[in-house]
C-alpha positions as a printed Julia matrix, in Angstrom:
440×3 Matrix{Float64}:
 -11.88   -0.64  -26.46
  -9.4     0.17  -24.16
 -10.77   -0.77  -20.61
 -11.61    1.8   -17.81
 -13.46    1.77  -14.64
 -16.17    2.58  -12.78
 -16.47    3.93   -9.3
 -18.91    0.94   -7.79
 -17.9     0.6    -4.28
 -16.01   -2.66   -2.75
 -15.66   -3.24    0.72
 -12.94   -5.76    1.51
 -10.43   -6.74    3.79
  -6.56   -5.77    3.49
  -4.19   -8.69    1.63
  -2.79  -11.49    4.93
  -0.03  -10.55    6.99
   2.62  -13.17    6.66
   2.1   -16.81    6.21
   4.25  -18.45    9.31
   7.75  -18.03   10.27
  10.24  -19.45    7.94
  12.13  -22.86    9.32
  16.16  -22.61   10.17
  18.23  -26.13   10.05
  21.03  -26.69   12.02
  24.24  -25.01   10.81
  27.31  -27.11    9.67
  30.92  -26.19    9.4
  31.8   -23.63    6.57
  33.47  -24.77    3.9
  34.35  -22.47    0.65
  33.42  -24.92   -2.21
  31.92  -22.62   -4.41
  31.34  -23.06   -8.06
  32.12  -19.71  -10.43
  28.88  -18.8   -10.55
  27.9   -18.64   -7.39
  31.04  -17.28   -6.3
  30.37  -14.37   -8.75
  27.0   -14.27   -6.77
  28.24  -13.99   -3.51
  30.66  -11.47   -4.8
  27.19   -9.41   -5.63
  25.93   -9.72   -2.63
  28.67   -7.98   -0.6
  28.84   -5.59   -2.83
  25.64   -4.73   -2.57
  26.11   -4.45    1.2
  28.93   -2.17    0.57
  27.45    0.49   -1.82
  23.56    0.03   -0.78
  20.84   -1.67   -3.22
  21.28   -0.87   -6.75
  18.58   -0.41   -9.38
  18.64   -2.22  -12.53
  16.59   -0.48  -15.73
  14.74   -3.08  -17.5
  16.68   -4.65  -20.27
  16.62   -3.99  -23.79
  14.3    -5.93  -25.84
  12.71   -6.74  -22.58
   9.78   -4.97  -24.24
   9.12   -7.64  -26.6
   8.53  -10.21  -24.52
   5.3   -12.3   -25.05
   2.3   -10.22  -24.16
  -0.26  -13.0   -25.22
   0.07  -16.66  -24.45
  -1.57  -19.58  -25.86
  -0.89  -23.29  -24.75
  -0.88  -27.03  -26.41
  -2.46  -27.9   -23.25
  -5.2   -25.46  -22.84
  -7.88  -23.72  -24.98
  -7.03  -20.94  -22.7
  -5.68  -17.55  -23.93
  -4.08  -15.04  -21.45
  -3.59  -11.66  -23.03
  -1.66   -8.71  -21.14
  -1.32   -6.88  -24.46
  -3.27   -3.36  -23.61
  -2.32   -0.96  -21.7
  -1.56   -1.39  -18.61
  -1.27   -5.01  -17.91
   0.79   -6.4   -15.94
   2.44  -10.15  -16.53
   5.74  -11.37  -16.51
   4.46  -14.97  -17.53
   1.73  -17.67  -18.15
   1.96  -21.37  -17.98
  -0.55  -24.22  -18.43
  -0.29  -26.83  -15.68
  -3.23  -28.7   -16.69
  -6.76  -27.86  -19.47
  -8.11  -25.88  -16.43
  -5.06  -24.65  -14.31
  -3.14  -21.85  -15.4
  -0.38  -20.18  -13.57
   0.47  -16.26  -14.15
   3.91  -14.85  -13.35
   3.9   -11.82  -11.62
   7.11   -9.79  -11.87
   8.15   -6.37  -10.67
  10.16   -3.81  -13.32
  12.97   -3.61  -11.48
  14.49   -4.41   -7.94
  14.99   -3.44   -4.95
  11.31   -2.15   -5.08
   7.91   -1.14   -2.96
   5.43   -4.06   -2.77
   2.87   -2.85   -4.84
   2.43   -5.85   -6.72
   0.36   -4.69   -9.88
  -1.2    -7.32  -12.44
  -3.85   -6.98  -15.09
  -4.61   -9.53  -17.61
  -7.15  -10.79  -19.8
  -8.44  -14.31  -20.22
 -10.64  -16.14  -23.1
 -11.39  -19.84  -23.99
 -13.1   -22.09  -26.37
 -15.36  -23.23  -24.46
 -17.56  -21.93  -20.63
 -16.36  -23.35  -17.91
 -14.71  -22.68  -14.66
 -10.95  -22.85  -13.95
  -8.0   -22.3   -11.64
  -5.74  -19.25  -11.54
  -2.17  -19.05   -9.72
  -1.19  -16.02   -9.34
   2.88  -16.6    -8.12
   4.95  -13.44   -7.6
   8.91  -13.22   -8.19
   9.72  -10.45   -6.75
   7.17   -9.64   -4.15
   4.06  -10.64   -2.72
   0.46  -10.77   -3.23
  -1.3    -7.51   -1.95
  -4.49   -6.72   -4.31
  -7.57   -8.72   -4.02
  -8.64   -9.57   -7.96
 -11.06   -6.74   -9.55
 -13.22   -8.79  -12.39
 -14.89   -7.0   -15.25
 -16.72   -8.28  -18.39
 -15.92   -5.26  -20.5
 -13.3    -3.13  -19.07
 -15.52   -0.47  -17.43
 -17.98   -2.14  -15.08
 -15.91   -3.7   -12.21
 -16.41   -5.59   -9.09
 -14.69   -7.7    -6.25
 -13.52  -11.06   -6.66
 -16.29  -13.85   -4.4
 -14.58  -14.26   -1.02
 -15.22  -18.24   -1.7
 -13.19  -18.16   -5.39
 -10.0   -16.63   -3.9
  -7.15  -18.29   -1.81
  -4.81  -15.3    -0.62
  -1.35  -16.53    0.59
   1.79  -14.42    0.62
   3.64  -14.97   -2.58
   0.88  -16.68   -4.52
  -2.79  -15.96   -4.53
  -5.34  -18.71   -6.27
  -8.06  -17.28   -8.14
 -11.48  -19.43   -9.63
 -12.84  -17.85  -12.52
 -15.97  -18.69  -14.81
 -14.41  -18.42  -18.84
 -15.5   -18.76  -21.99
 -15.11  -16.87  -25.35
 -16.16  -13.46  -24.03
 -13.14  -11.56  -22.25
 -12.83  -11.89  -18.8
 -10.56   -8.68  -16.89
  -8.97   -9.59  -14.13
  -6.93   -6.74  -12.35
  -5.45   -5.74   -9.04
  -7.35   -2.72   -9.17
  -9.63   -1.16  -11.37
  -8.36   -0.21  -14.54
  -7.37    3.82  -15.0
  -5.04    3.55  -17.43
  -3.02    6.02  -19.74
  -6.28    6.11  -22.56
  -8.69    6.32  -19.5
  -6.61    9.04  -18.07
  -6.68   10.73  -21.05
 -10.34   10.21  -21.87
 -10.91   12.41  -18.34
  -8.39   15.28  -19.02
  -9.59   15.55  -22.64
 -13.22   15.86  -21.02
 -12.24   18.44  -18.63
 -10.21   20.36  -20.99
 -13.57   20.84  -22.4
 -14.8    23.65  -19.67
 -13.99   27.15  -20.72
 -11.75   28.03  -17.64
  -9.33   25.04  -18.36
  -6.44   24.92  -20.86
  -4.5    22.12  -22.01
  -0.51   21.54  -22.52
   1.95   19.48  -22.89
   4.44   20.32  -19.79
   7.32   17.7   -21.11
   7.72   14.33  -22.44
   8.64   11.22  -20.62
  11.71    8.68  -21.01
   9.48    7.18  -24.15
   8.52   10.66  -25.4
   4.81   10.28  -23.79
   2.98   12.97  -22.96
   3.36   15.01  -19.44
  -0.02   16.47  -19.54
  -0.36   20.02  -17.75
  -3.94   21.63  -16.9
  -4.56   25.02  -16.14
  -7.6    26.0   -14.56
  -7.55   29.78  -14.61
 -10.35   32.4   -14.9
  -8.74   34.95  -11.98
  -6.64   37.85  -12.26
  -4.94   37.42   -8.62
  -1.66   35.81   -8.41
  -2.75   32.94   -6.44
  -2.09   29.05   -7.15
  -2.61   25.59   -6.26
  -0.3    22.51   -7.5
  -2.13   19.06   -7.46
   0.02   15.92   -8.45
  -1.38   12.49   -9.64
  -0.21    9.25  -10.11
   3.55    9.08   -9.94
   3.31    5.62   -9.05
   1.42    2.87  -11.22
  -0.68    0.83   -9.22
  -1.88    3.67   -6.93
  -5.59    3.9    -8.57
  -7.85    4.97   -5.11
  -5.16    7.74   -5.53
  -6.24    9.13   -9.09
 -10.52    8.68   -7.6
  -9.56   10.85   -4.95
  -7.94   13.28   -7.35
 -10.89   13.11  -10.07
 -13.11   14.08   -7.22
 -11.09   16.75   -6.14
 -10.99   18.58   -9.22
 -14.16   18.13  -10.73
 -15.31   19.66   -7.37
 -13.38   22.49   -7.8
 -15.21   22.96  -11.83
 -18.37   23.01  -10.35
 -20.59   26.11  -10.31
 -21.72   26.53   -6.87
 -20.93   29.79   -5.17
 -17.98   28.5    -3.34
 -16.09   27.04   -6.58
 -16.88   29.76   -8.13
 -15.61   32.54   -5.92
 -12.52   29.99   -5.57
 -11.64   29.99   -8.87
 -12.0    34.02   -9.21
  -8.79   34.02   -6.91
  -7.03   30.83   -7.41
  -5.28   29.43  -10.53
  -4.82   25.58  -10.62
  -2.16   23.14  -12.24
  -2.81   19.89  -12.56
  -0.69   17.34  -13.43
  -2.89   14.17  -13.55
  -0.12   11.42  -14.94
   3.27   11.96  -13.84
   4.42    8.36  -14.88
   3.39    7.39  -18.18
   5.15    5.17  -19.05
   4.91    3.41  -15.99
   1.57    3.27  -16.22
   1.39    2.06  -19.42
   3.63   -0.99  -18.84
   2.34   -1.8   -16.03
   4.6    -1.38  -13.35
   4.71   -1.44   -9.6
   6.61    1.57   -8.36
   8.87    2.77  -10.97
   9.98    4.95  -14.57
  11.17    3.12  -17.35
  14.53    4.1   -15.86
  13.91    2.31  -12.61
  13.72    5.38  -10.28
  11.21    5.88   -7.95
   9.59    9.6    -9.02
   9.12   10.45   -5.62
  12.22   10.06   -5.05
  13.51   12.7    -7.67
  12.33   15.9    -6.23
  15.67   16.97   -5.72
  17.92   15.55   -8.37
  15.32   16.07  -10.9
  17.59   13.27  -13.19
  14.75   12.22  -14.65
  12.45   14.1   -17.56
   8.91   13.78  -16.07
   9.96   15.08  -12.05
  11.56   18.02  -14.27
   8.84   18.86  -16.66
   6.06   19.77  -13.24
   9.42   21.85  -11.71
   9.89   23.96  -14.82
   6.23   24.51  -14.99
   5.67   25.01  -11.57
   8.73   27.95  -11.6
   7.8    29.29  -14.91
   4.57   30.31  -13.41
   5.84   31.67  -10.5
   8.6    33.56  -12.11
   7.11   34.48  -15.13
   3.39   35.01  -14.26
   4.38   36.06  -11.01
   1.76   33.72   -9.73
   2.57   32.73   -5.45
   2.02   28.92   -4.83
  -0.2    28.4    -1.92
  -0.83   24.95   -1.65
   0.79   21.04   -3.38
  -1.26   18.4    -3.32
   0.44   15.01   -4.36
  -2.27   12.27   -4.59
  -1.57    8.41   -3.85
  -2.65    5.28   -2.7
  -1.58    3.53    1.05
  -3.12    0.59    3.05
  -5.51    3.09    4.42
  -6.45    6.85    4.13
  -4.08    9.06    5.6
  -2.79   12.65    5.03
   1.22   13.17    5.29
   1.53   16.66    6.71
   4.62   18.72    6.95
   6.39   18.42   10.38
   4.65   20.28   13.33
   7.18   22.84   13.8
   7.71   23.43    9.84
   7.42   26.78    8.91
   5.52   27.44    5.46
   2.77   29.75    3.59
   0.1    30.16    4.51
   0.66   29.89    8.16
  -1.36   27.04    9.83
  -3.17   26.33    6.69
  -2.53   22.46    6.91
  -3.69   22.31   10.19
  -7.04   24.7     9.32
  -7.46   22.33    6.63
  -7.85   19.5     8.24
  -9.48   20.48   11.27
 -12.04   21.85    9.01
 -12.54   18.51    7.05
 -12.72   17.1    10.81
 -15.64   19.03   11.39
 -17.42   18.21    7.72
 -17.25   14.63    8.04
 -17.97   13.76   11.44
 -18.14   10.02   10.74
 -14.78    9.4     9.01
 -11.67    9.79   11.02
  -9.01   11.98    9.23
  -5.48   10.15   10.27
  -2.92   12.56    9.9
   0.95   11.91   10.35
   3.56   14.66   10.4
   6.87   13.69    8.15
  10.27   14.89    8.57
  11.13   12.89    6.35
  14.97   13.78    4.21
  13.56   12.23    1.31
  13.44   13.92   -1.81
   9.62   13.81   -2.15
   7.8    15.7    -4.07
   5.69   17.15   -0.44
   9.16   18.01    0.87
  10.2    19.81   -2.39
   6.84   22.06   -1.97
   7.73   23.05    1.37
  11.43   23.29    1.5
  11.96   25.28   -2.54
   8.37   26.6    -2.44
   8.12   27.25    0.93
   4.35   26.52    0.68
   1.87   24.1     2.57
   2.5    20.78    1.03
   0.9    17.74    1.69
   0.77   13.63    0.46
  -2.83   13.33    0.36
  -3.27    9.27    0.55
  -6.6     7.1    -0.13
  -7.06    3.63    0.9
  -6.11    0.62   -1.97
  -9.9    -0.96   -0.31
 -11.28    2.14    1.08
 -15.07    2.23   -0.26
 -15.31    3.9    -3.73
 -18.06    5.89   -2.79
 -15.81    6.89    0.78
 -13.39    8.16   -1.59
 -15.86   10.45   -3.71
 -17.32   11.63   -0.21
 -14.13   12.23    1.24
 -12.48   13.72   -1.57
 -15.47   16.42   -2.47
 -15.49   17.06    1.28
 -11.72   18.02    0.99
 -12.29   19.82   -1.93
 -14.48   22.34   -0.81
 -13.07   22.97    2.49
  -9.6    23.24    0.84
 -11.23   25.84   -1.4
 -13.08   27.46    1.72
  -9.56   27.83    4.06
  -7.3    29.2     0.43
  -9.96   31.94    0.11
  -9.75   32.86    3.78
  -5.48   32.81    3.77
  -5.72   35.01    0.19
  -7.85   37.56    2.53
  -5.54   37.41    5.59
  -2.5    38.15    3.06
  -3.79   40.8     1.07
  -2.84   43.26    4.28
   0.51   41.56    4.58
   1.2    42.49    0.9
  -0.26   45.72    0.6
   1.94   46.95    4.02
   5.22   45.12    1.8
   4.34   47.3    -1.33
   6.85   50.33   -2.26
């Protein structure tokens, strides 16, 4: 069975901050004695000052590495062979030490050190885990699960966090032990959900386009209205960003439900949802990036890359073909806390105000959680910038917390929901006026 998750709350702390400031010797004289190799390195290096950091693709056959190791000195198995583990390498030091490799795709890179693995052994008994990064550092406290969907914390007293190792003691034995940096919403999981809300009469289901490795861009369409009013939401365009995806699953099964408010909503409003920009990424287990080793958020602009380009030509055939008017983008991740990324305060966008009557109103629902907020100006081709500069629509990175409380997230993201669906039906009223006086 191909593991899940469940939305059991944790409440921990964030990963350290750095572990001490690194030690400088004493400088001698330079002398250029440099062997070829490292001459060729050094060579590298400036250019890579010169021209900026450069992205290597992951290798051919880089793909068949081991995915499952077994060890002469160790009944213990490791096994990143399902979708969505992450694990460069595993070593036996000793019977009851093992070291994991963690490894991003691709580098330069964001630290969102991802790793999922499974681990088995002959025998019960308790052992040692190393977690050692190449590439990064440790940032996820371990998730542990017994069968893929019911998950929980790691015990404070079994884990050693440091900054580019973590060391983990685990109880093994012949039944699978999970061990993750978050809970596990992978590409079947993902799936699982969209084929289950595909189910509800007002929602149809498409492929939009087809990633680097011909997966599946899913589009949804919620649509029961006969106005030409919609709403964008974006999901996971970066692996390890799970608290992003619970925030979104809230979101829009909020919006299916059959209260008045939903319901008048989705009288006015169309929806497209795109739940799994990344695929691929997601189901190798990567930290940031497309098989191609670009950064989606980085591509709304470009568009180089098949899955940034399969939302825009959805997005615009809707608009120009349906003659449908976006009113809103919603592009869902994961941060070290919850935060909303607003346009910039003097940005100028449709509906007027509506980010700021959003969030005032959420303010006002949840009087106990603080809603941080941070205007961007950011040049960045993101996909929040492309929704406000090309759309010229309120746009906004909605971000959930990698520890924030699972049930938070539900609360928060329900609460959003419905006063997001509350403030589009007002700004469809105050523009009907506006686009009857614009009629011929």
């Amino acid at each position: 069975m191909a593991p899940s998750t469940s939305t059991a709350p944790f409440d921990e702390t964030g990963p350290p901050g750095p572990a001490g400031s690194p030690k400088f010797r004493k400088a001698r004289p330079f002398r250029l004695r440099l062997p070829p190799l490292a001459l060729m390195r050094l060579l590298g290096f400036w250019a890579l000052v010169a021209v900026g950091p450069m992205v290597r693709p992951p290798a051919a056959g880089e793909e068949a590495r081991p995915r499952v190791w077994r060890f002469e000195r160790s009944d213990v198995i490791v096994a990143a062979d399902f979708d969505g583990a992450g694990a460069a390498e595993a070593a036996a030091e000793d019977a009851d030490s093992i070291e994991v490799v963690i490894r991003p795709e691709n580098t330069p890179i964001n630290n969102s050190a991802w790793y999922a693995f499974q681990l088995t052994a002959e025998r019960p008994r308790r052992i040692t885990v190393r977690l050692s990064y190449r590439g990064g550092r440790h940032r996820y406290p371990p998730k542990l699960s017994r069968d893929g969907l019911a998950w929980r914390p790691i015990d404070p007293a079994d884990y050693e966090p440091g900054r580019g190792q973590a060391v983990l003691r685990l109880d093994v034995g012949p039944e699978p032990l999970w061990v993750a940096a978050q809970e596990l919403w992978n590409t079947p999981r993902l799936e699982a959900w969209m084929d289950r809300i595909a189910e509800h009469d007002e929602v149809t289901r498409r492929v939009a386009g087809r990633s680097i490795r011909g997966a599946a861009v899913h589009e949804l369409l919620i649509s029961a209205s006969d106005e030409p009013h919609l709403v964008i939401l974006l999901g996971r365009q970066h692996p390890p960003e799970v608290t992003g995806t619970l925030g979104l699953v809230h979101f829009v099964e909020r919006l299916l439900e059959d209260d008045e408010t939903a319901v008048a909503f989705r009288s006015r409003f169309h929806v497209l949802l795109f739940p799994l920009l990344n695929p691929d990424g997601v189901s190798a287990g990567y930290w940031r990036h497309n098989v191609a080793g670009v950064d989606l958020n980085r591509d709304w602009g470009p568009f180089k890359q098949p899955e940034t380009r399969a939302v825009r030509d959805a997005v615009v055939h809707y608009r120009d073909e349906r003659g449908w008017r976006p009113y809103l983008l919603l592009d869902f991740h994961s941060t070290r806390h919850d935060v909303f990324y607003t346009p910039a305060e003097d940005a100028e966008y449709f509906p007027p105000a509506f980010v700021n009557r959003w969030l005032d109103g959420l303010d006002a629902r949840l009087p106990d959680y603080r809603v941080r907020r941070q205007a961007t100006g950011s040049g960045r081709p993101l996909a929040q910038r492309w929704g406000q500069r090309q759309l010229g629509i309120a746009s906004v990175t909605y971000e959930f917390g990698d520890h924030t409380d699972r049930r938070l997230i539900r609360r928060t993201a329900r609460a959003a929901a419905e006063e997001a669906m509350a403030q589009l039906l007002a700004a469809a009223e105050e523009a009907q006026p506006a686009a009857a006086a614009a009629a011929p």
